[in-house]
C-alpha positions in Angstrom: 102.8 94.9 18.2 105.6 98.1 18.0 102.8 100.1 18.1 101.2 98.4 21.5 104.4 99.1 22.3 105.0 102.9 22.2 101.2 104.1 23.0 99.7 101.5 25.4 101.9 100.6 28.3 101.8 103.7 30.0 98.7 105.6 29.2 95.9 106.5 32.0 92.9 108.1 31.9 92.2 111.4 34.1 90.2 110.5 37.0 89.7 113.6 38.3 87.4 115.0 35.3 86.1 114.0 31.9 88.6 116.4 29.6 91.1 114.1 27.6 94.9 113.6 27.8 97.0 113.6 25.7 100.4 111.0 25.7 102.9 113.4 26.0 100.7 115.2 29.0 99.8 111.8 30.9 103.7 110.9 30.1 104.7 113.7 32.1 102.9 113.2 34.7 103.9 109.7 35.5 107.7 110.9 35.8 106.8 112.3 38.7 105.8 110.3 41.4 104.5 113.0 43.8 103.2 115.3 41.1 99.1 115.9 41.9 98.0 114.7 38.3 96.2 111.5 37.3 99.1 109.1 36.3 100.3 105.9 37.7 102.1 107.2 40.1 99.8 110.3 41.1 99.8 110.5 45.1 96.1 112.4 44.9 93.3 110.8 46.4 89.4 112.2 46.3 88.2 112.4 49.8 84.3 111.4 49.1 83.3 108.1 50.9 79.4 108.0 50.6 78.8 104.7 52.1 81.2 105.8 55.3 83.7 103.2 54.3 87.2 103.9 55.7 89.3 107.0 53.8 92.8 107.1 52.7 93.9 108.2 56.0 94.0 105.1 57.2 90.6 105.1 59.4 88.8 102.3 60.0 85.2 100.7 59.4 84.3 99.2 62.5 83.5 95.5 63.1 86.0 94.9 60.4 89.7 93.9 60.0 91.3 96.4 58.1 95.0 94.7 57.9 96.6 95.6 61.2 99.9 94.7 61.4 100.0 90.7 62.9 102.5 92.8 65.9 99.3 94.5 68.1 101.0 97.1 70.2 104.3 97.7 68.4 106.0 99.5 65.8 106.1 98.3 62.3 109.8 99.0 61.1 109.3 98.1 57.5 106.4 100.5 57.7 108.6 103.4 59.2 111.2 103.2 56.8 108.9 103.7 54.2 107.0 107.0 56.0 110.6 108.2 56.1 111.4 107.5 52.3 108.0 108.9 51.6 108.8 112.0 53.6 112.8 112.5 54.1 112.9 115.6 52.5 109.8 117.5 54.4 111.1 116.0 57.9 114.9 117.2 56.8 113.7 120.9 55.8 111.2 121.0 59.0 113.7 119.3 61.1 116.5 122.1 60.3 114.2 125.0 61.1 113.1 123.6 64.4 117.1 122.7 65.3 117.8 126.1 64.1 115.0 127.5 65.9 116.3 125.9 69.4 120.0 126.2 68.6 120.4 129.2 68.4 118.5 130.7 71.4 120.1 128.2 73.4 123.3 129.6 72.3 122.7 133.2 72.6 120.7 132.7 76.4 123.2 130.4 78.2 125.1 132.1 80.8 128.8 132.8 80.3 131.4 133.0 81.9 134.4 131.4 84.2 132.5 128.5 86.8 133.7 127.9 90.0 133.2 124.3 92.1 133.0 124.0 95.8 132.7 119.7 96.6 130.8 118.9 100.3 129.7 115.8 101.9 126.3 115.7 103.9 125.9 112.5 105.8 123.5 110.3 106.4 122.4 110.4 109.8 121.6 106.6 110.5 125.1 105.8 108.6 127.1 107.9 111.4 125.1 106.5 114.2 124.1 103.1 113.2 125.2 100.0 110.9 121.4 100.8 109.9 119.9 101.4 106.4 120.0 105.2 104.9 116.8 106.9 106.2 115.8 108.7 102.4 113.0 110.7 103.4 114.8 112.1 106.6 118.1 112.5 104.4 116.1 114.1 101.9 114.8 116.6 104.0 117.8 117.4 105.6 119.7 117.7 102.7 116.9 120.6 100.9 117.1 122.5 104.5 120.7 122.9 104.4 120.5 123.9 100.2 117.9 126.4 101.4 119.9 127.7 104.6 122.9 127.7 102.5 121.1 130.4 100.3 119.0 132.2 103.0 119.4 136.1 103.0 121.8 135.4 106.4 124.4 133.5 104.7 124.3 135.2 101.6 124.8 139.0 103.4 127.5 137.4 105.7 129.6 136.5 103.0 128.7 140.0 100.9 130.6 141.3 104.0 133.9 139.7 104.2 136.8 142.0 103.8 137.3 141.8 99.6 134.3 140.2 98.5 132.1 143.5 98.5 134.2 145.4 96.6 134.6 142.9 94.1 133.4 143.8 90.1 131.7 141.5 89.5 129.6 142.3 92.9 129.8 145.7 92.6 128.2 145.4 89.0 125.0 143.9 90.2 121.9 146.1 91.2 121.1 143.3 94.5 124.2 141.2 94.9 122.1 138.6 97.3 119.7 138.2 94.9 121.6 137.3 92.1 123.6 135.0 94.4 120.2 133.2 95.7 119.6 133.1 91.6 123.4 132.4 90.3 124.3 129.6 92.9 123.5 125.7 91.4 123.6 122.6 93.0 124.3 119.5 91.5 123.4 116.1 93.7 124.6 112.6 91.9 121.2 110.2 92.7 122.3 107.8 95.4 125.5 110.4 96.3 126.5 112.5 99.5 128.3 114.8 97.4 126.9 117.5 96.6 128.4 120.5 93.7 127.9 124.3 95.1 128.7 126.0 91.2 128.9 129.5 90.5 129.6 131.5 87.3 130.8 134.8 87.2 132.3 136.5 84.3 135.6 136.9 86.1 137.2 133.7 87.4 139.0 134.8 90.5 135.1 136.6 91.6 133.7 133.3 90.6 136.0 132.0 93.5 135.7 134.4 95.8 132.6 134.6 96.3 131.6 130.8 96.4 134.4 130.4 99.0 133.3 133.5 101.0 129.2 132.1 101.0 130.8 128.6 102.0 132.8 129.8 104.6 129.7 131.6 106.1 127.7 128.9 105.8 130.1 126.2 107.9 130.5 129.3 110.2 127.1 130.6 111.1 124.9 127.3 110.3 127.1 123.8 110.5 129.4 125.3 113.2 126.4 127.0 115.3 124.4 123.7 114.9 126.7 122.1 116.4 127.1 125.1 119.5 123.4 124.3 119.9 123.7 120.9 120.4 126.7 121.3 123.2 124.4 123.3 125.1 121.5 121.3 125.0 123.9 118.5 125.9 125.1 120.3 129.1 121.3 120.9 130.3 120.3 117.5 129.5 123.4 116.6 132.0 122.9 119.0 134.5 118.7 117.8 134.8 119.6 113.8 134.9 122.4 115.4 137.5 119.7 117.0 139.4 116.8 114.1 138.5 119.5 111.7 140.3 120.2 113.7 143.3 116.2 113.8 144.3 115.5 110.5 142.8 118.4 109.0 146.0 116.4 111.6 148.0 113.1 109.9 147.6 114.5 106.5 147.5 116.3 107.2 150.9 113.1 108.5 152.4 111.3 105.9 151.1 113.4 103.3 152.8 113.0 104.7 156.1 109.9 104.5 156.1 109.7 100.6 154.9 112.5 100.1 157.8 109.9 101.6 160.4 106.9 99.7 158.6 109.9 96.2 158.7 108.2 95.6 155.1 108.5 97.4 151.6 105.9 95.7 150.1 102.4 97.6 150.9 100.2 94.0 150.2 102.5 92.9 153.4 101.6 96.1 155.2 97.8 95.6 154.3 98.3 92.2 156.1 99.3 93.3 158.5 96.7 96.2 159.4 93.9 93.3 158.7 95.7 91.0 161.4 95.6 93.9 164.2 91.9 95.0 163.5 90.9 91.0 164.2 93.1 91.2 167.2 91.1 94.9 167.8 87.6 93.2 167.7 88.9 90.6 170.2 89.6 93.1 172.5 86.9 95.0 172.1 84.8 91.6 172.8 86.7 90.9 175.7 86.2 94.2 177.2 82.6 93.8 176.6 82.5 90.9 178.1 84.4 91.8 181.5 81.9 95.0 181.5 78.9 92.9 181.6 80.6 90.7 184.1 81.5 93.3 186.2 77.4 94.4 186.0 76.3 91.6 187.0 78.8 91.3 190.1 77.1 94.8 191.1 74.3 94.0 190.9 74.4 90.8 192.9 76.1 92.7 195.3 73.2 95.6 195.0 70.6 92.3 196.0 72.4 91.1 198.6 72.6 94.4 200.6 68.8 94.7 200.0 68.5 90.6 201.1 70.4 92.4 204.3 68.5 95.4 204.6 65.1 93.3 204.0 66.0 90.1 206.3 66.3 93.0 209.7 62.5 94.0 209.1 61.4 90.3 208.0 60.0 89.7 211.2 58.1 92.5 211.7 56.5 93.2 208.5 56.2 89.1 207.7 52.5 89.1 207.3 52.6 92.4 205.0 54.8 90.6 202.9 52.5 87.8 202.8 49.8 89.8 201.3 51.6 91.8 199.2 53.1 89.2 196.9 55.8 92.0 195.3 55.9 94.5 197.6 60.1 93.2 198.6 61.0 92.4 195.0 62.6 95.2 193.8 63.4 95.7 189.1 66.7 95.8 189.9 66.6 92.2 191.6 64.8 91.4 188.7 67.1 92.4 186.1 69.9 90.8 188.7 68.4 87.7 188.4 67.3 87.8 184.2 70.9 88.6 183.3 72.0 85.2 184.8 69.7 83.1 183.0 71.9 81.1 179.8 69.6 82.1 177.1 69.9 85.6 177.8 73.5 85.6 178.1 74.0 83.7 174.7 71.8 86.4 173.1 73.7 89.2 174.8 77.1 88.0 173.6 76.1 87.7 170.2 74.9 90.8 169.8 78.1 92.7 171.8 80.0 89.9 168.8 78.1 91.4 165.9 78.6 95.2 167.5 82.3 94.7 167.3 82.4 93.0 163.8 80.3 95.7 162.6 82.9 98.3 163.8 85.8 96.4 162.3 84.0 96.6 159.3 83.3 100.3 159.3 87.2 100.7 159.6 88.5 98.5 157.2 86.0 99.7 154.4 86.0 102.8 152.1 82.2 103.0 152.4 82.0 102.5 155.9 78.4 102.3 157.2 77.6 101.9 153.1 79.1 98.8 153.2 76.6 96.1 152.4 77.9 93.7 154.9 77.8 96.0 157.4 74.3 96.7 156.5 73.5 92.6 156.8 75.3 92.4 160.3 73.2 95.7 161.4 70.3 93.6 160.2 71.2 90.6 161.9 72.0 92.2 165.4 68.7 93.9 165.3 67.0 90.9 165.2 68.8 89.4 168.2 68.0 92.7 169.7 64.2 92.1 169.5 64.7 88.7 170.5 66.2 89.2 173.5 63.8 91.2 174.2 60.6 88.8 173.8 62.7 86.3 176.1 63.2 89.0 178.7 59.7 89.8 178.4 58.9 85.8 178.9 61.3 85.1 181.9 60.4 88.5 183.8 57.1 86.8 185.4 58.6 83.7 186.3 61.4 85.6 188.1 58.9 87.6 190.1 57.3 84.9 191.0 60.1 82.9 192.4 61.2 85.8 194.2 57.6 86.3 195.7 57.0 82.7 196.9 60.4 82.9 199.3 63.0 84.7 201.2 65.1 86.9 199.0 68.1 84.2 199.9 65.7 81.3 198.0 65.0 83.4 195.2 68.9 84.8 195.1 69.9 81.1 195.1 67.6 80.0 192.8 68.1 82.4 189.7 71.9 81.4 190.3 71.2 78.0 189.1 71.4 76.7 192.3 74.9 77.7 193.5 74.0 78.5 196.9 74.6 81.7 198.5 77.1 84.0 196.9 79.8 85.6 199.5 79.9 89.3 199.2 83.9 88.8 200.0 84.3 87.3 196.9 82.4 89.1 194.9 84.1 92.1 195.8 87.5 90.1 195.1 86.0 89.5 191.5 84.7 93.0 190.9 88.4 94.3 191.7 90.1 92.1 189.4 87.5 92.8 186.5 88.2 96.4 187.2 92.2 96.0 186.7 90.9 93.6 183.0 88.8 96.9 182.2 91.1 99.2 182.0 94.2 97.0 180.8 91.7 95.9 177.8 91.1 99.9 177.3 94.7 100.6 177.1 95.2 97.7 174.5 92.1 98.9 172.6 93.6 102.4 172.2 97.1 101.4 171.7 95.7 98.8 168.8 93.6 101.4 167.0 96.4 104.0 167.2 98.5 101.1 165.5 96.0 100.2 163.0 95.4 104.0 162.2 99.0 104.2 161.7 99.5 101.9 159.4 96.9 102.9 156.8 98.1 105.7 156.7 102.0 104.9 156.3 100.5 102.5 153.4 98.8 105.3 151.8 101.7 107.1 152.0 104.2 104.0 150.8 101.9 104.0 147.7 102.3 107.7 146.9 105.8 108.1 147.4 106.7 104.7 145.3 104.7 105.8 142.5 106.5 109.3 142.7 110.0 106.8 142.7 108.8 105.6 139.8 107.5 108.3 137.8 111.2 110.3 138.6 113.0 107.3 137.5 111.2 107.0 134.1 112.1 110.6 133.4 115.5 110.6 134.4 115.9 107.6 132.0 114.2 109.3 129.3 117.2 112.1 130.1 119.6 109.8 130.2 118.6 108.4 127.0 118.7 111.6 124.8 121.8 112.4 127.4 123.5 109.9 125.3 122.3 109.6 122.3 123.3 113.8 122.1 126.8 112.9 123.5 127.3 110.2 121.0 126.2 112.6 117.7 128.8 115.2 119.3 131.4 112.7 118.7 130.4 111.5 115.1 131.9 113.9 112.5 129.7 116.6 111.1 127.2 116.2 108.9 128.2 118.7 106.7 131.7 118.5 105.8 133.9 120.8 103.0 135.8 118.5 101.1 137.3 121.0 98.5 137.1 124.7 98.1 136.6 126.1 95.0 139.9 126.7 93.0 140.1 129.8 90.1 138.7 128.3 86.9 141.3 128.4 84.2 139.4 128.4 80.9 135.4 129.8 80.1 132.8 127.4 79.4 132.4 128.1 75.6 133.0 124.4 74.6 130.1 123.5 77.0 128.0 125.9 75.6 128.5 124.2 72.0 128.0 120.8 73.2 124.5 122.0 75.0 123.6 124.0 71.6 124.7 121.1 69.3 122.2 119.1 71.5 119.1 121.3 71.3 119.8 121.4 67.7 119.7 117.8 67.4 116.5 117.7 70.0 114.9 120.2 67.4 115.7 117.9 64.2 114.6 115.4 66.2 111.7 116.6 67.2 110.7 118.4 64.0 111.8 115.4 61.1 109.9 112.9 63.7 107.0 114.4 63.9 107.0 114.7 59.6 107.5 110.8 59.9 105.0 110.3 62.6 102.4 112.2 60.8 103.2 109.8 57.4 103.4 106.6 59.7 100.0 107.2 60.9 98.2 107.5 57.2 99.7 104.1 56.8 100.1 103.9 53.4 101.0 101.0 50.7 104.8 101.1 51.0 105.9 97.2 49.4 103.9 94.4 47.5 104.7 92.5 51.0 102.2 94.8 53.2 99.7 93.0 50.6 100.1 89.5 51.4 101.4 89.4 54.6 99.0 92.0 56.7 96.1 92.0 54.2 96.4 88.5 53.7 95.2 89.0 49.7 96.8 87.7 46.9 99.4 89.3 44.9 98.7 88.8 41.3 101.4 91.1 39.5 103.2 94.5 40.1 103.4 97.0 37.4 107.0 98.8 37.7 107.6 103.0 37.4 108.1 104.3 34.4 109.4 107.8 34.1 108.7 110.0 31.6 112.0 111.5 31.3 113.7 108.5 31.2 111.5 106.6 29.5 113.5 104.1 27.0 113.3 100.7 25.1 114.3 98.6 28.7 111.7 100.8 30.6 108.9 100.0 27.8 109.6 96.1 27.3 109.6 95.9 31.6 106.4 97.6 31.6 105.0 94.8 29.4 106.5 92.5 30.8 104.9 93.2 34.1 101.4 93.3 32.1 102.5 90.0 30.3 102.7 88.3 33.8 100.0 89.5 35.2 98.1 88.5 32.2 99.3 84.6 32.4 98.5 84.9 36.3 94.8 85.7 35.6 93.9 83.6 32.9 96.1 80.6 33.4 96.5 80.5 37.1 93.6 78.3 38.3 90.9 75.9 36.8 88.1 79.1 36.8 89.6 81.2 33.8 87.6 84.4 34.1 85.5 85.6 30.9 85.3 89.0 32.6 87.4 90.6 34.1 86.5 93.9 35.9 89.7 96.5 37.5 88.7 98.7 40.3 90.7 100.4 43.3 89.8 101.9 46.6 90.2 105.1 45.5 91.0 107.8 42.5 94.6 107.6 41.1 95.4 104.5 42.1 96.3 102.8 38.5 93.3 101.5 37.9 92.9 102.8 34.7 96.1 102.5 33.1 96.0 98.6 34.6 93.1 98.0 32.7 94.0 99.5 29.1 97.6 97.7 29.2 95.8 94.4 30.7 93.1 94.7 28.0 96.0 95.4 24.9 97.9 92.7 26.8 95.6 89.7 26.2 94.4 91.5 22.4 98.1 90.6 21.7 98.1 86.8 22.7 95.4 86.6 20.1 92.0 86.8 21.7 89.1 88.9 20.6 89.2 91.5 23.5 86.8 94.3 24.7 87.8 97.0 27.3 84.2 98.2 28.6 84.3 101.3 30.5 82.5 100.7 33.9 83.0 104.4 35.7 80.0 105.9 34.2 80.1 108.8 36.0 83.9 110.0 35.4 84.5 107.9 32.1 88.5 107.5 31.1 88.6 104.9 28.1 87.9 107.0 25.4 91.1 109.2 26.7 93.6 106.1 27.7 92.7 104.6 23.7 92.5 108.1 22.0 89.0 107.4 21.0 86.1 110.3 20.0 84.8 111.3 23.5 81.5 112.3 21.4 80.4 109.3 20.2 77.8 107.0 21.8 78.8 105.0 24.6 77.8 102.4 27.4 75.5 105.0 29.1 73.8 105.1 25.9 73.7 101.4 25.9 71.7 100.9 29.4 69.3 103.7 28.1 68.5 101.3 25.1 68.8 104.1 23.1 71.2 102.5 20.5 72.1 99.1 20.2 75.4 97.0 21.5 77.1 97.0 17.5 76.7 100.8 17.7 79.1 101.5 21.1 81.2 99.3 20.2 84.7 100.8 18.8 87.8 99.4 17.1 91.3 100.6 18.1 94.4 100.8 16.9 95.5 97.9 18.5 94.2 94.3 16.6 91.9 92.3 18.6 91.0 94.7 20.8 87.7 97.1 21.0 86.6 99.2 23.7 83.1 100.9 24.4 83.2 104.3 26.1 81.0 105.4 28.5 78.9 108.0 26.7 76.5 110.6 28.1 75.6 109.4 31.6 72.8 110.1 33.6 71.1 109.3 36.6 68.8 107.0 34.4 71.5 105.0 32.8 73.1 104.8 36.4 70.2 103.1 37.5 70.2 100.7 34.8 73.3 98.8 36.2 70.6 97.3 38.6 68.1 95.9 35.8 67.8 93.0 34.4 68.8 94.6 30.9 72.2 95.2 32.0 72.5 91.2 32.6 71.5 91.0 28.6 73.9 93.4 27.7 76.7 91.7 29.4 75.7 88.2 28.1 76.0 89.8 24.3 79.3 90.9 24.8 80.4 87.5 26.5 79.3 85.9 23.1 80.7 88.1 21.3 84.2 88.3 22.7 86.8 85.9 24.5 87.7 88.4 27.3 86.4 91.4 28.6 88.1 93.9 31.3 85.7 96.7 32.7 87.4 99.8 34.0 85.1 100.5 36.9 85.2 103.3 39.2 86.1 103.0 43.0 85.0 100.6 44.7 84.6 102.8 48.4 83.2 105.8 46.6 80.5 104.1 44.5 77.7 101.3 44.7 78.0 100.7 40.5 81.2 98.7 41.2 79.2 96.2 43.0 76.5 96.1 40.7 78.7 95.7 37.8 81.3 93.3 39.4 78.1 90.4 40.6 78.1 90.3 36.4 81.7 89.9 36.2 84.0 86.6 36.9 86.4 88.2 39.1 88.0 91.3 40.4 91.3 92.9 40.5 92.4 95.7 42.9 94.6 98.2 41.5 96.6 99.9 44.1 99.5 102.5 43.4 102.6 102.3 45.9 103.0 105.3 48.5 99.2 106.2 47.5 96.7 103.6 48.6 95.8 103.2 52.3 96.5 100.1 53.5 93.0 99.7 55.6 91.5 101.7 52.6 92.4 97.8 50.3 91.4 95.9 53.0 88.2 97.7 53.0 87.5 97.4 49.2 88.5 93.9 49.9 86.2 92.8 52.2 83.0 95.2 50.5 83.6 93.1 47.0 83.5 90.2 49.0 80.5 90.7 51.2 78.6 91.7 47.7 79.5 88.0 46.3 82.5 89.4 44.2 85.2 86.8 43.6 88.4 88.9 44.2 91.5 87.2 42.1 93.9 89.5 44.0 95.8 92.7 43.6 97.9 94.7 41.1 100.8 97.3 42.4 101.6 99.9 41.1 104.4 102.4 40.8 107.4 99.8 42.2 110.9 100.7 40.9 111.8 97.3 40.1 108.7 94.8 38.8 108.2 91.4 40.6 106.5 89.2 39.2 105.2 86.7 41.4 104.2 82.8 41.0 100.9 81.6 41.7 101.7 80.7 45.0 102.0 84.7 46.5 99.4 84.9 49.0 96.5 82.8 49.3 93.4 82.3 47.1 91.1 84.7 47.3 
């Protein structure tokens, strides 16, 4: 048992290769945790994943979960803290150089010198002329035109030429003084602030002061100040136009009312009335005098038959029988026509055609389209037919007229077409012919006067319209004036915009403690920057860090962990916690459910993970509670056994076996340690590789399960291999070795979850390379 003791704990086999170890080598290597040799702590990985299963990088297989932390879309703290152990002294050392690296330039490039401070307020325009919110864009705007007129070529040479300031050193020193101004002037603006910092640094403090004072002073002068000159005079031109906008606006209005006191109406609708009443009145008229013309041709013409009834009645006697033969020959058309125009159907005709004359030139007056008009063109219509019709009834009367007037005297037939009024006296006739006369001409003087009235007033409603929408135009723009009139006067009175609230004063002390504190900072920045990125990097690989990454993200069980154990401190304690560790995780496995497993194969995700050394101190582990043990190499292709027992590397091993070359007594080899017996692996070759998948494989395995209480196989990778799975469907269960600040966490889960989809029973995992062993109860993690 001593001797268990001081060989078996802590020996491993070297992965990497086939050439043996010896203690005092593989010793060495596990006192360093971060040393690239195969021990239990070794931090090298191989990088060969034939099946495209996920690397120790931490990619991942897709379709599968590969234990992401249960927090999606945050940062893992426990996980960080563990990059940064991994990595402290890479992220310290990069860290340092990048701070150095920043530091330093920062240092040597910032300016010095004495600063000087001038303070001034812009306003907000709607906070000086309203109770309104701050306008930010047109703030904004203003506020970046006044920073660039405040370092425009014209400020900047106006202040270059104040007495004193050109002769200054620190001016004079400098090839183009305005452009290092334009480049040495700063402005600082607080967000949310009127106050905005003019700074300037110079390397003498009274220049620094001069000069900012001197481009300050220009600035108020020949921008704020003019500005403000601008706006006076545009004030007094606004004032003098709404002056002179009044004066013809009164002008206009004044006209305007004399001409609505001539018209007695302002209103052009009432006008319009008014014109439409005196053109019905015109038609009237016009009517009337019609009338009183046709009634004064028909008095001449009765008085034209009764001089021929005169003329005729002295020669009726003599020329009686003539007349009796002749029929017509004393009927003259003029009697005729005489006696037609006094018959009522012809008269009713005639008047309403002389009514339909006059409408028709009403019409033609109060229209726009005047003869277009379309009722115009229907009364047109209209009198034409009366016109024809009058004439078919003149036609139709005509020979009964003649014929009365042939039949008798002239007085019968007189008398007769007068509807029997008897004899007309030419007194009287004459009397009604002079009074007609006197109707005539007073209608004609009331027809002109009328249509000089009605001309007059379209045209002084024409004219109303033009000169009130002229009123109205003039009165809109002099409001317009007024309106910027006032809103001009009212921003003169409102303080400026721009106001100086301090000059700059002469700095008393350099900025060399600024310059330190803005150094120190890019040097922390730079360590910062450089150290995080170091830990980033580490974060990313996600690798094992504590045995709680095992059950709670991967959700497998945690059957033991297997403690460091440094070579160079290696002592009695260190030696009985090793076993210990190997003692517990031997009682998990065999006594820690109903199934006790007859074999028992070790594998890991990946090379110098601890399989090996798990398996040889499990294997001497249960040898020393007295059961006949066997520890059967299982990596064919890199075997380790034969180096972890100190066996002969020569002699015939399992890859003889498969090959049925020698028989299962012959491989089979004693150790040191009672109880337990290992089989190498021997020569290997592709055809004892292929031999895991036969049926004689299945034999061999059932011989040594009757030959032996326990068997542990120390197989090769699971992710880099496809004999693990062969080899663990003929075992009982599996255990994943994994190596602390070495395996990938979605590199176990991966191994995890290909053991399982082959039919593998998984009993859980071993960790290895903790600083202080844990061993766990049963209940850590779930069954697998």
């Amino acid at each position: 048992m001593a001797t268990c003791h001081q060989r078996n704990p802590c020996q491993t086999a070297q992965l990497s290769g086939s050439t043996p170890m010896s203690d005092t080598a593989a010793t060495a290597v596990v006192g360093d945790v971060r040393s690239a040799g195969p021990s239990l702590g070794s931090l090298t990985v191989r990088d060969t994943n034939p099946l495209s299963y996920p690397d120790t990088q931490g990619s991942f297989r897709p379709g599968l979960d590969h234990g992401q932390p249960q927090t999606e879309g945050g940062i893992d703290v426990k996980r960080l803290v563990h990059a940064l152990r991994r990595r402290w002294l890479p992220a310290a050392v990069l860290g340092s150089v990048l701070a150095a690296a920043i530091a330093i330039p920062t240092w040597y490039f910032l300016p010095k010198g004495f600063e000087a401070v001038v303070w001034l307020r812009i306003r907000d325009k709607g906070g000086m002329l309203s109770s309104g919110g701050r306008d930010t864009s047109e703030y904004e705007s203003y506020r970046k035109t006044q920073l660039q007129l405040l370092r425009s070529p014209v400020v900047l040479n106006a202040a270059l030429r104040r007495p004193g300031v050109s002769s200054l050193k620190t001016v004079v020193e400098q090839d183009d003084p305005v452009r290092w101004l334009a480049e040495t002037i700063e402005v600082a603006v607080p967000p949310g602030s009127e106050v905005m910092q003019l700074k300037l640094r110079a390397p003498l403090a009274e220049d620094a002061s001069k000069v900012l004072n001197a481009v300050t002073a220009c600035y108020l002068d020949d921008i704020v100040n003019k500005d403000r000159q601008e706006r006076l005079s545009r004030r007094d031109l606004l004032e003098k136009k709404y002056k002179e906008n009044q004066a013809e606006l009164r002008s206009r209005r004044e006209i305007f009312n004399e001409l609505a006191k001539t018209l007695g109406t302002r209103d052009s609708i009432e006008v319009a009335t008014q014109r439409s009443l005196l053109l019905d009145h015109l038609s009237t008229v016009r009517a009337a005098l019609v009338q009183a013309e046709k009634d004064l041709a028909i008095i001449d013409t009765e008085l034209a038959v009764m001089e021929m009834q005169k003329n005729d009645g002295d020669n009726q006697g003599a020329d009686g029988e003539n007349n009796a033969d002749g029929g017509m020959a004393g009927v003259s058309q003029d009697m005729v026509d005489a006696a037609l125009s006094r018959e009522p159907e012809i008269r009713d005709l005639t008047e309403r055609i002389s009514g339909l004359t006059s409408s028709i030139q009403s019409q033609e007056q109060r229209s726009a389209r005047g003869a277009s008009e379309p009722a115009v063109k229907r009364m047109k219509t209209q009198r034409k037919q009366l016109q024809q019709q009058l004439v078919e009834v003149k036609n139709l009367l005509r020979e009964q007229v003649i014929g009365v007037m042939s039949q008798g005297p002239a007085g019968a037939g007189v008398s007769a077409l007068s509807g029997g009024r008897g004899t007309l006296n030419p007194a009287v006739l004459r009397l009604r012919r002079e009074g007609l006369l006197k109707v005539i001409q007073e209608t004609t003087r009331e027809k002109e006067e009328l249509s000089k009235e009605v001309t007059s007033l379209g045209q002084a409603n024409a004219d109303m319209e033009v000169r009130k929408g002229e009123i109205e135009q003039l009165h809109r723009v002099t409001d317009q004036i007024g309106l910027q009139l006032e809103a001009t006067s009212l921003d003169l009175t409102a303080p400026a915009r721009v106001q100086l609230l301090e000059e700059a004063a002469v700095p008393e002390s350099d900025d060399e403690i600024q310059r330190i504190m803005i150094s120190l900072l890019a040097g922390c920045a730079g360590l910062t920057l450089g150290g995080g990125a170091v830990v980033l990097l580490e974060y990313m690989r996600n690798k094992l860090g504590s045995p709680d990454v095992i059950t709670q993200r991967l959700g497998l069980r945690l059957i033991g962990t297997v403690p460091w154990v440094s070579g160079s401190r290696r002592d009695a304690g260190s030696e009985y916690r090793l076993a210990e560790s190997v003692d517990s995780i031997r009682t998990v496995v065999l006594h820690g459910g109903r199934d006790v497993p007859k074999v028992i194969m070790i594998t890991s995700p990946g090379y110098r993970e601890g399989k090996s050394s798990v398996a040889a101190n499990l294997a001497a582990s249960i040898a020393r509670s007295d059961k006949r043990t066997l520890l059967l190499e299982g990596n064919l292709r890199t075997p380790s056994v034969h180096t972890t027992l100190q066996l002969d590397g020569a002699a015939t091993g399992m890859s003889d076996l498969l090959r049925g070359e020698v028989t299962a007594n012959d491989v089979i080899q004693p150790t040191t340690i009672e109880g337990l017996f290992a089989v190498a692996g021997g020569n290997c070759d592709y055809t004892a590789i292929n031999a895991l998948s036969r049926p004689e494989f299945g034999r061999i395995m059932q011989g040594f399960r009757d030959t032996f209480d326990v068997i542990v196989i120390d197989a090769g990778p699971v992710l880099h291999y496809a004999d693990t799975l062969l080899i663990g469907q003929r075992c009982d269960g599996v255990l994943i070795a994994t190596m602390r600040d070495v395996s990938s966490v979605p590199a176990i889960a991966a191994a995890s979850e290909r053991l399982r989809s082959a039919g593998v029973r998984v009993l859980g995992c071993v960790m290895c390379g903790t600083r202080e062993s844990k061993v766990p109860s049963m209940a850590i993690g779930r069954p697998a």
